[in-house]
N, C-alpha and C positions, 0 to 999 in steps of 0.2 A: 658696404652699402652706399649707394648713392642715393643724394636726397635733392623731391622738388617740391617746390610749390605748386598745386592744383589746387583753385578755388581756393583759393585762401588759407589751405593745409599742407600740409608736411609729410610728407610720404616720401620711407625712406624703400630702397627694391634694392636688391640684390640682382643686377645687368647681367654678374659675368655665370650666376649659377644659374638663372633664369633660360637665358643664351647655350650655356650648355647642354642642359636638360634637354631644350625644342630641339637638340641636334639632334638627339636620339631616338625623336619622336617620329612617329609615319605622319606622310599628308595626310589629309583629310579623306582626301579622292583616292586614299590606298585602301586597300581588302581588308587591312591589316588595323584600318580605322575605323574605317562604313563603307566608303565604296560606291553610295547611291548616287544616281545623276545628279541629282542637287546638292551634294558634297563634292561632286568631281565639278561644276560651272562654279560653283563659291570660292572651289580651290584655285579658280583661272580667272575670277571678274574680281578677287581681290586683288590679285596683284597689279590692276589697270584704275587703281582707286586713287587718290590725288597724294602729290607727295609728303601734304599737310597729313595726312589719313596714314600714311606709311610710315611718317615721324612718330609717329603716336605712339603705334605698335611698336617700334622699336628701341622708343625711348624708356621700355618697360624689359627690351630682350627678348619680345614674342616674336616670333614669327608668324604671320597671320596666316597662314597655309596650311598649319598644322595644332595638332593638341584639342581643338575647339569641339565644342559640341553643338550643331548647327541645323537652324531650323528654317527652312523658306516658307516663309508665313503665306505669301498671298504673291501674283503676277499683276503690277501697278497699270494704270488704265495709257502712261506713257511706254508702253514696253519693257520697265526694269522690275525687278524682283526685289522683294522686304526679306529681307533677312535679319533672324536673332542671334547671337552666336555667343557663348562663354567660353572666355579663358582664364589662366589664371598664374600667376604670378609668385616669384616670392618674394616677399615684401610688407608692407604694414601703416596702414594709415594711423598717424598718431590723432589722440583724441578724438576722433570718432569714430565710429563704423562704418560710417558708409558716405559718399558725396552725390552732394545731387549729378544730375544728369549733365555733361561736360558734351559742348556741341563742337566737332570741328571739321568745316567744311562738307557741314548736310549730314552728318553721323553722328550719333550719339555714343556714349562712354558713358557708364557705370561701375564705379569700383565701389567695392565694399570688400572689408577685412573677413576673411572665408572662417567663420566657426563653427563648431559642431565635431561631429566624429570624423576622424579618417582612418583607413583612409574611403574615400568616397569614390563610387563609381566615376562620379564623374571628374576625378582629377586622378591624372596618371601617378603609379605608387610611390615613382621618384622623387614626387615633390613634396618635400617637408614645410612644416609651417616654421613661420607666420607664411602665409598664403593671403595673396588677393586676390577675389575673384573679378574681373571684368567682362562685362554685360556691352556687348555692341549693336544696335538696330542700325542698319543700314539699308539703302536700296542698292542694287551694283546693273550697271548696264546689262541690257538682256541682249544684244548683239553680238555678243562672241563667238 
């Protein structure tokens, strides 16, 4: 496990099982995931997200392309699109459950320690806890 500091806590993640797992996973934008135009533009306008935004994700093992469960809220009055998106991790925030909302580079980040039953629809059955879930709003350029 490797361990950071966010906001003030201590979160330790498991990179290289994390890393693993997303190998095995489908895009977003595959049949095999969902498939919908708005999972197949989400799977091409994240990868043109800033390199702050790409450190993020991968500082965790995710691959932002894949796993996520993903929702285009609304078309922004500048041309880009609000997106919600979860993914999830394995790993474990110490001390608390959940951190507030972590801003970088116009996105927001929500991690919270994933409890409850699994395993859950919405996390593939490969992934054993400790699990965190992470919660992204973002807008992504609508020009692609």
């Amino acid at each position: 496990m490797e361990q950071f500091i966010i906001s003030g806590q201590i979160i330790n993640v498991d990179v290289q099982k994390t890393e693993a797992l997303y190998k095995e996973l489908p895009l977003i934008s595959d049949k095999g995931h969902c498939g919908c135009p708005e999972c197949v533009y989400y799977t091409k306008a994240i990868t043109h997200t800033s390199p702050e935004i790409q450190q993020f994700f991968q500082k965790f093992g995710i691959d932002p392309r894949k796993e996520a469960e993903v929702w285009q809220a609304c078309e922004n009055g500048d041309g880009t699109y609000y997106y919600v998106a979860d993914y999830h991790f394995i790993g474990e925030i110490q001390d608390v459950d959940e951190l507030d909302w972590i801003k970088v580079d116009g996105a927001s980040f929500g991690l919270a320690n994933r409890t409850g039953e699994l395993p859950s629809p919405m996390i593939p059955k490969t992934f054993t806890p400790p699990i965190i879930e992470m919660i992204v709003q973002i807008n992504l350029r609508g020009d692609l």
